[in-house]
N, C-alpha and C positions, 0 to 999 in steps of 0.2 A: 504494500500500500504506500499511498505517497505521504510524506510528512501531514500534506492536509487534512488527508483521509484518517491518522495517526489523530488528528489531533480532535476532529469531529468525534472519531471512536468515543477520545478522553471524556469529553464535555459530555456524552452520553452517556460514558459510565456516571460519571459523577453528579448529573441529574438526573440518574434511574432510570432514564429513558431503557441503557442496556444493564442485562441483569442477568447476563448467560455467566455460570460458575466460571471462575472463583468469584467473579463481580456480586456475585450476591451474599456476601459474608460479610457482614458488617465491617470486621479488621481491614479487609481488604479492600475494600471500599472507603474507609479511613485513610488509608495511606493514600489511596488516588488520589482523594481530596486534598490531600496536603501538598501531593507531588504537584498535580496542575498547578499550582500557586506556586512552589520551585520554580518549573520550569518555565512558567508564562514573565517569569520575576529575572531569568537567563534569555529568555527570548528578550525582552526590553532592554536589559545591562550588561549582557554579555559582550565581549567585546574579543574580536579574534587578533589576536599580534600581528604586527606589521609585518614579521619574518613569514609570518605562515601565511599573510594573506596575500604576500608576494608570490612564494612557492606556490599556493595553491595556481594563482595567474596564469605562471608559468605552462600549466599542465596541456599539454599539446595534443593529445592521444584522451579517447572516449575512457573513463572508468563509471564502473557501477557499484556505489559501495551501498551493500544490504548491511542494516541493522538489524538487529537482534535484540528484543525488547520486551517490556508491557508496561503499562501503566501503573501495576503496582509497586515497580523495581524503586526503591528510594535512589542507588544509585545513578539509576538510569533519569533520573530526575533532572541532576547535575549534569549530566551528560550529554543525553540528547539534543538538546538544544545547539553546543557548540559543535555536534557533530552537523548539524542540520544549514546552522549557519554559515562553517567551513563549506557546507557542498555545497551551497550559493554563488559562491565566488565565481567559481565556473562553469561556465554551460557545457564543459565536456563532461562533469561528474554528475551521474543520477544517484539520486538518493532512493534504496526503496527499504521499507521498514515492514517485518515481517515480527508476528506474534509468536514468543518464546512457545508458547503452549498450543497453538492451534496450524501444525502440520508445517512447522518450520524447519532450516537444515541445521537447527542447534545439536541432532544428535554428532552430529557430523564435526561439530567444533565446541566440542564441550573444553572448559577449562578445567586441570586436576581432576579430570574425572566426574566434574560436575556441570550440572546447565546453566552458569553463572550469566548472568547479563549485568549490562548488556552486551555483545559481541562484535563490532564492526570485522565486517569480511571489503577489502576491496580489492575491486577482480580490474582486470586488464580488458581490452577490447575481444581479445578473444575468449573471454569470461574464466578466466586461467586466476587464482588464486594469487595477489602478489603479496598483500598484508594481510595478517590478522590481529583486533586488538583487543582487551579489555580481559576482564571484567569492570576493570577501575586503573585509572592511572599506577604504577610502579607503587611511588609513597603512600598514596591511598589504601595498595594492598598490601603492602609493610606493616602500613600501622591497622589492619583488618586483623592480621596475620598474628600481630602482635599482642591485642586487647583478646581476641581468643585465646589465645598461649595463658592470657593471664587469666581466666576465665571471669573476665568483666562483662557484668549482665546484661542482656541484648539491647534494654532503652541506654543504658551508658555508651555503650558499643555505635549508637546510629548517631545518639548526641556528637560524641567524638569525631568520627564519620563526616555528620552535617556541618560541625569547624571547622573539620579541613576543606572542605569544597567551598566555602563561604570565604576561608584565606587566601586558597590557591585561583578562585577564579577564572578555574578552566583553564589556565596558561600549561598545565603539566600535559594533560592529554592532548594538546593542542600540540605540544611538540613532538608529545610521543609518537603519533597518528602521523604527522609530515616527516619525522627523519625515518617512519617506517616504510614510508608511501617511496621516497625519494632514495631510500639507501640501496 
C-alpha cells in the first residue's frame, strides 16, 4: 500500500471505523492512538539532513523500498515517517508499505529470529535485494538490548525507548538507511 493508503488505514483504526484483530483489543488500539500522534508530530518536524537529502538526489536508477510495518509498532512510530519523507526526495524511489501481519515477506526477513518491525527492504530496479534495515537504528537497539539484559519492566523499557527517538531525531537511521543504500 502507499504511504497514503498506510495512513487512511491508521485514522480508521483509531476511529473504529477498522476493527479487524489485533485492532480490536483495546491495548492495541491504545498504542495506535498514541502512535498517530508520534508520527503525525514526525510528519510536521521531522527534518531529513542535508547529507542525506543530497544522497538521496543523487539516486539515478529506479528503487523500490517496501516497509514492513503496523500501526501498532511504537517503534515504527518514530520511524516511518522519516522513512516516508526520505523516499520523497526522489521520484526514482517508491515507497510501498506492507502489513507485518497480513501476508507480508516478513517471514523472509525476520531479524534474530524474530518479526521485529519495522523492516525496510530496498530493492534495485531489477527488484534484487540491495539493503536491509531495522528493527531500530544501531543505539536504539543497544540500549533495547541492554534495559532487557537488565530486566527493566516493559512501560520503563518504551519510556526509555521514547527519549531516545525524541533526542536523536531521526538523524541515526537516517544515516544508517543512506550509507547502506550507497555503500
Amino acid at each position: 500500500m502507499t504511504f497514503q493508503e498506510y495512513l487512511k488505514l491508521f485514522e480508521n483504526i483509531v476511529s473504529g471505523k477498522f476493527t479487524e484483530p489485533p485492532y480490536n483489543e483495546a491495548d492495541i488500539l491504545d498504542y495506535s492512538k498514541m502512535n498517530i500522534t508520534r508520527m503525525n508530530r514526525w510528519l510536521k518536524t521531522g527534518q531529513i539532513l542535508p547529507s542525506v537529502k543530497s544522497a538521496l538526489k543523487d539516486f539515478k536508477q529506479p528503487q523500490l523500498w517496501e516497509l514492513i510495518t503496523e500501526p501498532w509498532c511504537g517503534d515504527a512510530a518514530h520511524i516511518v515517517p522519516f522513512i516516508y519523507l526520505m523516499s520523497e526526495i526522489n521520484s526514482h524511489i517508491k515507497l510501498n508499505i506492507q502489513l507485518r501481519d497480513e501476508g507480508s515477506e516478513m517471514d523472509q526477513y525476520l531479524f534474530n529470529g524474530a518479526k521485529a518491525i519495522p523492516r525496510l527492504i530496498v530493492r534495485n530496479k531489477y527488484k534484487e535485494d540491495i539493503f536491509i534495515w531495522g528493527p531500530r537504528p544501531v543505539a536504539a537497539q543497544h540500549l533495547y538490548e541492554q534495559l532487557k539484559n537488565e530486566n527493566i519492566g516493559l512501560d520503563d523499557l518504551k519510556i526509555q525507548l521514547q527519549q531516545w527517538y525524541n533526542q536523536n531525531k531521526g538523524t541515526m537511521l537516517q544515516e544508517e538507511i543512506i550509507a547502506g543504500i550507497i555503500h
